[in-house]
C-alpha positions in Angstrom: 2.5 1.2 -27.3 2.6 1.7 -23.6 -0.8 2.7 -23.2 -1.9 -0.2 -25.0 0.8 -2.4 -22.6 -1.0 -0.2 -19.6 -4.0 -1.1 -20.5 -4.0 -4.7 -21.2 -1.2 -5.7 -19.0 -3.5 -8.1 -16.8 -3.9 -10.4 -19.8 -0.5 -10.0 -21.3 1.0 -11.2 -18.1 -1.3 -14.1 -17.5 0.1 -14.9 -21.1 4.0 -14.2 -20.1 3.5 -16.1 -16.8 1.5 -19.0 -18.7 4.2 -19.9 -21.5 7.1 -19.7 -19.6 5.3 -22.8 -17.5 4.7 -24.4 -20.5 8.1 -24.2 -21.7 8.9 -26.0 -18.3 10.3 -23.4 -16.2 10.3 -24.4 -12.9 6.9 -23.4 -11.3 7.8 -21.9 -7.6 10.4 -19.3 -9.5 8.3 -18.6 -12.4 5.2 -17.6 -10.4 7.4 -15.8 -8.2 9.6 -13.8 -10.9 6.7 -12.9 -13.1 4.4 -11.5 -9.8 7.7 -9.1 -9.1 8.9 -8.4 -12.5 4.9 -7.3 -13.2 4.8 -5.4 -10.1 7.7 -3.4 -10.6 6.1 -2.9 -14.4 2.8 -2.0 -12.6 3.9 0.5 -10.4 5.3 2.2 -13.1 2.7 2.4 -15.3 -0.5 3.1 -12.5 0.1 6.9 -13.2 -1.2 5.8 -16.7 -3.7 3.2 -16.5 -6.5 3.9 -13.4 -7.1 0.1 -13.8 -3.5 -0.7 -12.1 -3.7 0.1 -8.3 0.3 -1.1 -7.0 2.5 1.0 -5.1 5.9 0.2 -3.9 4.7 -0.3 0.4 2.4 -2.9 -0.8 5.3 -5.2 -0.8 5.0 -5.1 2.5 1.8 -7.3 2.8 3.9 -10.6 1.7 5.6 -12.0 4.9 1.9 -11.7 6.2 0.8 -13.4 3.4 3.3 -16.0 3.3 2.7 -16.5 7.0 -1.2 -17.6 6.5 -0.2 -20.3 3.8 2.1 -21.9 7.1 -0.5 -21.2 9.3 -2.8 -23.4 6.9 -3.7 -26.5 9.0 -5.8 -27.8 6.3 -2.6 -28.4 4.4 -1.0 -30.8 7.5 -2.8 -33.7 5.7 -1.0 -33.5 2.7 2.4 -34.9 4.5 0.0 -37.1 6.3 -1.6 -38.7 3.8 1.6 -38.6 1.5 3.9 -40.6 4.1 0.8 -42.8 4.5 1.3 -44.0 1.3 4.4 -44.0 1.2 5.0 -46.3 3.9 2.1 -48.4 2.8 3.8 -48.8 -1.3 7.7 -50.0 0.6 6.2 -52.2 2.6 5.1 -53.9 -0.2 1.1 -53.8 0.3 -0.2 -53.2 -3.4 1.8 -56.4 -4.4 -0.3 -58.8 -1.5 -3.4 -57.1 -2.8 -2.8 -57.7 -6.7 -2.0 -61.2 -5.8 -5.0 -62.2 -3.6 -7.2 -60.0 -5.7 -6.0 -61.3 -8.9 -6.5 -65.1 -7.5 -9.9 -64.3 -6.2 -11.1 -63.0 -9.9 -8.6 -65.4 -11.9 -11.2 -67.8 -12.6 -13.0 -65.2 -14.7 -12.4 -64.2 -17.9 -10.4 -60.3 -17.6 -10.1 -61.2 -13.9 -6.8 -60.0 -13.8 -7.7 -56.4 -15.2 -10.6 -56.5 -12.6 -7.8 -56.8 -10.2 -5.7 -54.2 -11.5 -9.1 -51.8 -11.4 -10.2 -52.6 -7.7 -6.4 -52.4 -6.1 -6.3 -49.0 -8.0 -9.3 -47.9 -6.3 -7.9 -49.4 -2.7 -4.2 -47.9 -3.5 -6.2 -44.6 -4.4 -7.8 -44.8 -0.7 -4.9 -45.2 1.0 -1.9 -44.0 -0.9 -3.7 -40.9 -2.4 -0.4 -40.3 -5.0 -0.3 -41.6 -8.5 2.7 -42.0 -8.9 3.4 -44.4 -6.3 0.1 -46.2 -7.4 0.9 -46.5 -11.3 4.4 -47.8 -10.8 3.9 -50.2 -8.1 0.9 -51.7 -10.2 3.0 -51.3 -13.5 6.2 -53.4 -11.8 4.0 -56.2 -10.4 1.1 -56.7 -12.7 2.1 -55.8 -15.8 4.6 -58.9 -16.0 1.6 -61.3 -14.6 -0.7 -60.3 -17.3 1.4 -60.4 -20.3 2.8 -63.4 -18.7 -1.0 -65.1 -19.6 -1.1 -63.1 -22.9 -3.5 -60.4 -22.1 -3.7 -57.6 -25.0 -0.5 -55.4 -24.5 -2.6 -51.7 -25.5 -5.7 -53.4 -23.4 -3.0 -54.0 -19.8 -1.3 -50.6 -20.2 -4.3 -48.4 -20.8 -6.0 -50.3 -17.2 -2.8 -49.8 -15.5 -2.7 -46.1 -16.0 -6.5 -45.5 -15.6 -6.4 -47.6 -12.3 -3.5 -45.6 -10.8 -5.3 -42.3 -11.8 -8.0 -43.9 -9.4 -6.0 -41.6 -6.7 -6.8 -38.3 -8.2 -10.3 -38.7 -7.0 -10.7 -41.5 -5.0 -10.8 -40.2 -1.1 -8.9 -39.1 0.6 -7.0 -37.8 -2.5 -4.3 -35.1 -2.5 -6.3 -33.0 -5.6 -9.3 -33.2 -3.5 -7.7 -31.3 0.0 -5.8 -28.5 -1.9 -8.9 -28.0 -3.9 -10.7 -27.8 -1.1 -8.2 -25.2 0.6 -8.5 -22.9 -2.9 -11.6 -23.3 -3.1 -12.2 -22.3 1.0 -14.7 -25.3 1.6 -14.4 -28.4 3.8 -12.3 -31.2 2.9 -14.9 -33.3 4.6 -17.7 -32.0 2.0 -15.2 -32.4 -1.0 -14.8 -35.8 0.0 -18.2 -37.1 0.3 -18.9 -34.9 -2.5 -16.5 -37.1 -4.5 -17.6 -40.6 -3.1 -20.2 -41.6 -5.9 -18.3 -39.8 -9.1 -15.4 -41.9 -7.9 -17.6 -45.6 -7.2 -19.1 -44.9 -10.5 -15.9 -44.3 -12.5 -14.4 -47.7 -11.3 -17.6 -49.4 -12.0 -17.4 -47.3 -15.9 -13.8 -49.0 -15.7 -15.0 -52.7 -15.2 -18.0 -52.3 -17.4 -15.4 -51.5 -20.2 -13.2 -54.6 -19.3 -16.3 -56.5 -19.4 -17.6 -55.6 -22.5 -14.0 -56.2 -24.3 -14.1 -60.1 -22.5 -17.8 -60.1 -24.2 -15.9 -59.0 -27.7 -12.2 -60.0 -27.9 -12.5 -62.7 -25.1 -9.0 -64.2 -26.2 -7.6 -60.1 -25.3 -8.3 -60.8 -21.3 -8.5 -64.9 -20.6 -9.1 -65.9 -17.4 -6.3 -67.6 -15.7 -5.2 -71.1 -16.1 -5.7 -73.7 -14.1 -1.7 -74.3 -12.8 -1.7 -70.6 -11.7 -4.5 -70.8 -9.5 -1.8 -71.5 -6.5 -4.5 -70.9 -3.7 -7.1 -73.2 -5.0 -11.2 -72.9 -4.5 -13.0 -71.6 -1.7 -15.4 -68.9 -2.9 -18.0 -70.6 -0.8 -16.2 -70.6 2.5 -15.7 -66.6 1.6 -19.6 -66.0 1.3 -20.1 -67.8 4.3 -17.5 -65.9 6.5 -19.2 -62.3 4.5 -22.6 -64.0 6.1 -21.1 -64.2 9.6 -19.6 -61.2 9.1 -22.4 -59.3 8.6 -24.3 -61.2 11.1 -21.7 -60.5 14.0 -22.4 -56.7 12.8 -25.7 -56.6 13.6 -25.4 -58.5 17.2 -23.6 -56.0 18.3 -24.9 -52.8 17.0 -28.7 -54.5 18.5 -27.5 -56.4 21.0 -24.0 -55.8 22.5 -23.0 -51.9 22.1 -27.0 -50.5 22.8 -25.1 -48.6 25.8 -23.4 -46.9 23.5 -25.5 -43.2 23.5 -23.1 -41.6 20.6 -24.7 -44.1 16.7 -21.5 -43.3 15.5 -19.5 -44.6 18.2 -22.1 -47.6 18.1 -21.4 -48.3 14.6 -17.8 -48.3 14.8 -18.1 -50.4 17.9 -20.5 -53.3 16.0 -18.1 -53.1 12.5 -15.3 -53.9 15.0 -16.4 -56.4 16.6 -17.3 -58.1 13.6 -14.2 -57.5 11.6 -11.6 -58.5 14.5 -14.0 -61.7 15.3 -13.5 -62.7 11.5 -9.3 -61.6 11.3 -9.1 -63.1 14.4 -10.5 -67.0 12.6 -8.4 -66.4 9.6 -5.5 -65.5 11.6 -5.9 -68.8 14.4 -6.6 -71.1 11.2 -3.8 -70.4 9.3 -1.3 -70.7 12.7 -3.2 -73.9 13.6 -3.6 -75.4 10.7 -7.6 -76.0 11.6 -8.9 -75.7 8.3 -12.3 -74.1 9.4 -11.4 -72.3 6.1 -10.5 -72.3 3.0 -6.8 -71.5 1.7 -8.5 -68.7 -0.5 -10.7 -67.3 2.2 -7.9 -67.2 4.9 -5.5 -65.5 2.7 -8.2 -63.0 1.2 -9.5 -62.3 4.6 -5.8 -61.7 6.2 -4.7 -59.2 3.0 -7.8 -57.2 2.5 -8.9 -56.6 6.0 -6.0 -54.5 7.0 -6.1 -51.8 4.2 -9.9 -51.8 4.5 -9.4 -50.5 8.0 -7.1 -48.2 7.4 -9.4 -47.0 5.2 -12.4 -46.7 7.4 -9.6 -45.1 10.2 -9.2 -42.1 7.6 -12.2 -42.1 5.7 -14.9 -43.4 8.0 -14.0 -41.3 10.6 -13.8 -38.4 8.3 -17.8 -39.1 7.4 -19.2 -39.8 10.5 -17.9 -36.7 12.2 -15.3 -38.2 14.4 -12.3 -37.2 12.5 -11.4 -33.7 10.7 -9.5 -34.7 7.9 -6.4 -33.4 9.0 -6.3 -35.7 12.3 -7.5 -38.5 9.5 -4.5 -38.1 7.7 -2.3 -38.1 11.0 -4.4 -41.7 12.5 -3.6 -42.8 8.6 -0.2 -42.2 8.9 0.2 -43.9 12.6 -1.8 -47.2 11.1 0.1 -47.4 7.8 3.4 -47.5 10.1 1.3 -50.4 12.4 0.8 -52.3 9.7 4.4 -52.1 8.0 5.4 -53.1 11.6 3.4 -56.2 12.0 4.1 -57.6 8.8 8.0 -57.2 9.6 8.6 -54.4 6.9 9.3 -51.6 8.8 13.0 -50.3 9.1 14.8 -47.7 9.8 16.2 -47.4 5.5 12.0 -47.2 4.8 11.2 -44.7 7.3 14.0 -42.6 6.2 13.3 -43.1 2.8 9.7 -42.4 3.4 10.0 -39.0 5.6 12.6 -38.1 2.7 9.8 -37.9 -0.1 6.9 -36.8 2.2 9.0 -33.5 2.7 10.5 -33.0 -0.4 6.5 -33.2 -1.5 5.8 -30.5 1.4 8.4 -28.1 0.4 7.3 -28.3 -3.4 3.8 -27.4 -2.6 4.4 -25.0 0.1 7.3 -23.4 -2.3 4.6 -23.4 -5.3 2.1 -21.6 -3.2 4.3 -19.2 -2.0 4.9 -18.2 -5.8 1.1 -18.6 -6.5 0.8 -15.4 -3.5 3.1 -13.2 -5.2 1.2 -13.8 -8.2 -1.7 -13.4 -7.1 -1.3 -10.2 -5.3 0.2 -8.4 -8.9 -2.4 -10.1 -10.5 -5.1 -9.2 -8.5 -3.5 -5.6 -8.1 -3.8 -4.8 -12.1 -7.2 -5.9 -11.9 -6.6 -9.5 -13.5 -9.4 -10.8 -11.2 -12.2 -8.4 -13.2 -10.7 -9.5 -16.8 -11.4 -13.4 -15.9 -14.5 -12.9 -15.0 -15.4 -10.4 -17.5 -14.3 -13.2 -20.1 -16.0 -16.0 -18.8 -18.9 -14.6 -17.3 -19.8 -13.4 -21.3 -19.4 -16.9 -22.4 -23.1 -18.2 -23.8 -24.7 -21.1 -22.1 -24.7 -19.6 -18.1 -23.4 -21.9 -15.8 -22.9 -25.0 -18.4 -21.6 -23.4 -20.7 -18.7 -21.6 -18.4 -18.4 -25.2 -17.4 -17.8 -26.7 -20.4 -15.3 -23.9 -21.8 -13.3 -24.3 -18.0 -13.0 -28.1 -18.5 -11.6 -28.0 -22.0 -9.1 -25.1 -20.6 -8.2 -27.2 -17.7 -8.2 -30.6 -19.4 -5.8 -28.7 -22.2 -3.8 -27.0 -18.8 -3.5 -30.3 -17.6 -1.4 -32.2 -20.4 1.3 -29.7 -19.7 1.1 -28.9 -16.1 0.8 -30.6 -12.7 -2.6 -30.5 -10.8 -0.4 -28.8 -7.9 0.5 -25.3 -11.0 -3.4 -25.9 -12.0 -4.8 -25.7 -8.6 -2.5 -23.0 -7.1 -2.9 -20.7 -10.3 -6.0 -21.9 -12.2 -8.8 -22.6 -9.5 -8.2 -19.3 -7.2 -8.8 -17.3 -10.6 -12.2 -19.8 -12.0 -13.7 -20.1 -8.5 -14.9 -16.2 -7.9 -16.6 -17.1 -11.4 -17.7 -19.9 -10.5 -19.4 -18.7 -7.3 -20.9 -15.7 -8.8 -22.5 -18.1 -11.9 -24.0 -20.0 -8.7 -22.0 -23.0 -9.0 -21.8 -24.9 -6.1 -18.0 -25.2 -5.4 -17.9 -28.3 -4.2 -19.5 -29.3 -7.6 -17.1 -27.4 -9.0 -13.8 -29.0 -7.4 -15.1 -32.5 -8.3 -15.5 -31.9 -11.8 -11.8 -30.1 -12.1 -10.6 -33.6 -10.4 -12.3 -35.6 -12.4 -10.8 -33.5 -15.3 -7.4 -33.8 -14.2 -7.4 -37.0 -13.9 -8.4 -37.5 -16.9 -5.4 -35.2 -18.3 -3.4 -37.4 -16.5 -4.0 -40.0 -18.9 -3.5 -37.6 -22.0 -0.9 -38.1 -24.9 1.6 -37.6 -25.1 2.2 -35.2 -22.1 -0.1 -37.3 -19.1 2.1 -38.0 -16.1 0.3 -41.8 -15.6 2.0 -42.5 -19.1 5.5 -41.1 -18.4 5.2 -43.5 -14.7 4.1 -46.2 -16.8 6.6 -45.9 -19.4 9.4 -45.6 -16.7 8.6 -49.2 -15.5 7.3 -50.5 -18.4 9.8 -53.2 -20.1 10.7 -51.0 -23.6 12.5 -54.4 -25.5 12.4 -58.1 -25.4 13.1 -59.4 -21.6 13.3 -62.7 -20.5 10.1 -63.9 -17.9 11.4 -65.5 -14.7 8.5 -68.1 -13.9 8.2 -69.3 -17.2 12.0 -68.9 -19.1 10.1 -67.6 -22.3 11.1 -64.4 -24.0 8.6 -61.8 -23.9 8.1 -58.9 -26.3 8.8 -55.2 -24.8 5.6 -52.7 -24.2 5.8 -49.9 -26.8 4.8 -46.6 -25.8 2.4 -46.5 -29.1 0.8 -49.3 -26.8 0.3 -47.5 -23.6 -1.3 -44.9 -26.2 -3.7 -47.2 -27.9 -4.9 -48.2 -24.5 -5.9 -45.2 -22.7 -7.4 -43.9 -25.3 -10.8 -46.3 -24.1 -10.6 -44.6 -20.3 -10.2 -40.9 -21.7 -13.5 -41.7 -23.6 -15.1 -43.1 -20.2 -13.7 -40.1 -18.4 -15.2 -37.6 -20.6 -18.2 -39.6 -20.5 -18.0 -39.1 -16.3 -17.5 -35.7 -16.9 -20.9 -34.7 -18.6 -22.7 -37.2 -16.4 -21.4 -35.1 -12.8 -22.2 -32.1 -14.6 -25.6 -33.4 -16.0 -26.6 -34.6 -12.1 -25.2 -32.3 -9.8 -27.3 -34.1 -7.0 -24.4 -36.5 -7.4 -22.4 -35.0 -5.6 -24.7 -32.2 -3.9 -25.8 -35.0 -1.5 -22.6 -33.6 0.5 -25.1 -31.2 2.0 -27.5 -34.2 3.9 -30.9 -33.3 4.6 -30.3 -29.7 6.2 -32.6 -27.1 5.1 -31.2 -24.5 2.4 -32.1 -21.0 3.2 -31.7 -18.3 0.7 -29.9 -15.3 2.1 -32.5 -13.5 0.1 -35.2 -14.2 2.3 -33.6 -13.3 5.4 -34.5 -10.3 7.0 -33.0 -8.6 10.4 -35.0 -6.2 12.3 -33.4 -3.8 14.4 -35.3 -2.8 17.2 -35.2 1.2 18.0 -33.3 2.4 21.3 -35.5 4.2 23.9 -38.6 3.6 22.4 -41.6 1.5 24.1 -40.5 -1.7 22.5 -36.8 -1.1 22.2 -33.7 -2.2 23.8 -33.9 0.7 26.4 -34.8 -0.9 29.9 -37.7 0.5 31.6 -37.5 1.9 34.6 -37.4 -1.1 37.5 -40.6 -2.0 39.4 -42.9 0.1 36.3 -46.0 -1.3 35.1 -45.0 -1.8 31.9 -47.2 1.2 30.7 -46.4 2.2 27.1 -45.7 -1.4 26.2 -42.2 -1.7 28.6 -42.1 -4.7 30.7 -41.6 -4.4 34.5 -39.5 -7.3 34.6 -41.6 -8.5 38.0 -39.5 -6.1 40.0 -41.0 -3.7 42.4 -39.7 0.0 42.7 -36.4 0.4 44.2 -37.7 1.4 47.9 -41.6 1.6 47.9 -44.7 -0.6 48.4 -45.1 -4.2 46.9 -48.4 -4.9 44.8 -49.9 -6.1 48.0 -49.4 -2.9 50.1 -46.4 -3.9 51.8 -43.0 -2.6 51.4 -41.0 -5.3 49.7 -37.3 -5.0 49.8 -35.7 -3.6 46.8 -34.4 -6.2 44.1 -36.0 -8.8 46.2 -33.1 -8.4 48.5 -33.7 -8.5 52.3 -32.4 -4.3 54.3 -29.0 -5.2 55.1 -28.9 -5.3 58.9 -25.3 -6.1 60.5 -26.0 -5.2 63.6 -23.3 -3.6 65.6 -23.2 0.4 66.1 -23.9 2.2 63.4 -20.8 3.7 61.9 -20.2 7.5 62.3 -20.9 10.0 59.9 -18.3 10.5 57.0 -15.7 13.3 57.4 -17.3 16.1 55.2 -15.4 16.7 51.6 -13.2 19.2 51.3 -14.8 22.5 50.0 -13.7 22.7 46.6 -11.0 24.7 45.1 -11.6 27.7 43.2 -9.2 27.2 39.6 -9.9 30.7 38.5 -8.0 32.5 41.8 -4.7 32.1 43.2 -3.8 29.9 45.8 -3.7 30.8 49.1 -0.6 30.0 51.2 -0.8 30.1 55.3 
């Protein structure tokens, strides 16, 4: 029995460690407990099993390792872009958008749910946490949509898919800590995850689409009475015209002494974007009605986030930015805007820097458990028994991704994304690397995956969020005085069921065209280290490194640098000076001769004392 425990303790501790999170033991301790407990274990039983390499003054290595996760800057922008959103959801920004949004599209049949979808993308750009993005859009719209008798399963399963926008929409919190396990840039995981992400909110409104096309009476447009801004679509194409117009005067015209593009183009989309606020905002002050009501308020909401979002993102992709001083300028503008709309004070900010390091301390704590699992781990060879088991699997690289996204997908009904990155990714990406997987492929597919686990029943987080907000039994509806029937949660699990489909369906497609997200890598040339070859010259040979001898003639193949020989002739006949320096003459009295050295002792006799 204990050579069969000393012998297979790398997979019967991955299997201790793995139920007791599933049972819901708190992560940080469990990680933590089960890397000591094992190590003790291991120690004991290396005089048995060659495949165990722990000793007791290994131990010692933790306060080092525990030190690099702190000294981690990658993992600054995670309280950057977490009090960035939380600032932005208390000062009440995802309920102007779902209004101005949701009257720009209510003419439209399933304008609403188009809404809901395109906020959820914009929340997911700037909030980054789905938590904040499913229950803001769960308190506001949800009563607005049921209110015009949209299908209950059809408004629950878009609320939770839209706020699951934020596990891969940039700059998203599951892309920068897999980006930090999986040692690449957060840069290249973001624009790796740019056109998955555009093309699963476009998957999303195709789907609402198609349902207005089958069930129209499930997603009616809205009526005429709630349409409280009115017309105006016109005026907004027309201000989009000038817009774009005022772009191109000044990137050809006005900012051509600009040397640096990308300064140039952040200069022109500027100018443009402050010339248009600037309208809305003097027309609705003035009362000139240049504008339409639409327009001015679409144009007033909308920009503001949109910058934001080119201050963390768009500097991110043009190079200005690292995504940690991103996340910072993110922060600093989300408290800007709370500020000039009056919705700053001191109760949000507290409230706000309250989560944001609660958050902190939960992932640093969970990391620090994830080390001391990983060094047990690692140390009973748990690293060579992963591979080993997935490197066998048929299929090469597909098929190891296929068998990793049904683990994870399964993983991620139980367990956070932060337990599945710190535990999961550090043990798949080796794998991963050695299959030839491009990582960065690799850590958008596992986002994609966990977001869709997020929408999984009966365990996905997005439902839970939803649920909490969701009214559960009749409630009364303050605009119109009618009694409304409650959400069940049979509904919220009826409607997601549509987006985990769509999900999947993005899943295969990334990992059918990996170009879609290989386009991180530009147009630089790819060079294979297998081609590279270094040639080390030979020392003291003709065409070494050894110098030849100054002023030579480069006979044997040395060079004579152009220097003649230290004291003789130049090639013409005449002496040159040596080094091309001129004889140093000071003038003066020559100095007189040294005092002669003092004759040197003789060690092997006595000393003589006169």
């Amino acid at each position: 029995m204990i050579d069969f425990i000393a012998h297979n303790l790398a997979p019967i501790m991955f299997t201790t460690v793995m139920l007791m999170l599933l049972l819901g033991y708190p992560v940080a301790f469990t990680l933590a407990a089960g890397g000591l407990i094992y190590f003790a274990l291991g120690v004991e039983l290396s005089t048995i099993s060659p495949e165990i390499r722990l000793f007791w003054p290994l131990l010692q290595s933790h306060p080092d390792r525990i030190y690099g996760i702190m000294y981690n800057d990658t993992l600054l922008a995670i309280p950057f872009f977490t009090l960035m959103g939380l600032i932005l959801e208390r000062s009440r920004m995802a309920e102007d958008l779902l209004d101005t949004v949701g009257q720009l599209f209510g003419p439209i049949r399933g304008g609403l749910a188009y809404a809901v979808i395109l906020v959820g993308a914009l929340l997911g750009a700037t909030t980054g946490v789905v938590a904040a993005s499913v229950m803001a859009m769960g308190l506001i719209s949800l009563p607005i949509m049921l209110r015009y008798h949209y299908n209950k399963p059809l408004v629950s399963g878009t609320i939770a898919a839209s706020g699951t926008l934020a596990q891969i929409v940039p700059p998203s919190l599951v892309l920068i800590v897999m980006a930090d396990q999986l040692g690449r840039s957060v840069g290249d995981m973001y624009v790796g995850a740019l056109y998955p992400a555009i093309m699963i909110v476009f998957a999303y409104c195709a789907y609402i689409f198609a349902v207005t096309m089958v069930k129209p009476h499930w997603a009616p447009a809205l009526p005429l009475e709630a349409r409280t801004l009115g017309g105006g679509v016109t005026s907004l194409i027309v201000m989009l015209l000038i817009a774009i117009g005022l772009y191109f005067l000044g990137h050809n015209v006005l900012f051509t002494g600009i040397e640096s593009p990308e300064w140039q183009l952040v200069a022109a989309l500027a100018f443009a974007v402050l010339t248009v606020y600037v309208v809305a905002i003097a027309n609705r002050t003035l009362n000139l009605n240049l504008i339409s009501r639409l327009t001015q308020q679409v144009i007033i909401v909308l920009i503001p986030p949109l910058a934001l979002i080119f201050l963390v993102l768009g500097t991110i992709f043009l190079g200005i930015a690292t995504p940690t001083e991103g996340g910072a300028m993110g922060a600093a503008g989300a408290i800007v805007l709370a500020a000039a709309k009056g919705r700053l004070s001191m109760a949000v900010m507290k409230n706000a820097l309250d989560a944001t390091t609660k958050l902190s301390a939960f992932v640093m704590m969970i990391l620090i458990g994830a080390r001391v699992f990983g060094l047990t781990f690692y140390g009973i060879n748990g690293n060579v028994w992963i591979e080993e088991l997935l490197t066998a699997l048929p299929g090469g690289e597909y098929g190891f991704l296929i068998v990793v996204t049904i683990i994870v997908f399964i993983l991620g009904c139980f367990l956070d994304f932060f337990e599945i990155a710190f535990v999961m990714v550090p043990l798949l990406a080796p794998v991963a690397d050695k299959l030839g997987i491009d990582l960065v492929w690799f850590g958008v597919i596992l986002g994609i995956n966990l977001q869709t686990s997020f929408l999984t029943p009966p365990f996905g987080f997005s439902l839970f969020y939803l649920r909490s907000v969701a009214p559960p039994s009749a409630w009364k509806d303050k605009v119109t005085g009618r009694m409304m029937d409650g959400v069940r949660t049979i509904d919220i699990y009826k409607g997601v069921f549509p987006f985990i489909i769509i999900q999947f369906i993005m899943i295969l497609v990334v990992i059918a065209f990996p170009d879609l997200v290989l386009r991180y890598k530009g147009d630089a040339p790819t060079v294979d280290p297998n081609d590279v070859q270094i040639e080390i010259p030979g020392f003291g040979q003709g065409n070494g490194m050894s110098l030849p001898p100054l002023g030579s003639d480069g006979a044997g193949g040395a060079p004579a640098f152009g220097l003649p020989p230290l004291g003789s002739e130049g090639g013409n006949g005449q002496q040159a000076p040596a080094i091309g320096l001129p004889p140093l003459d000071l003038g003066g009295t020559a100095p007189a001769p040294a005092t002669p050295a003092a004759p040197a002792l003789d060690l092997s006799q006595p000393p003589v004392i006169q």
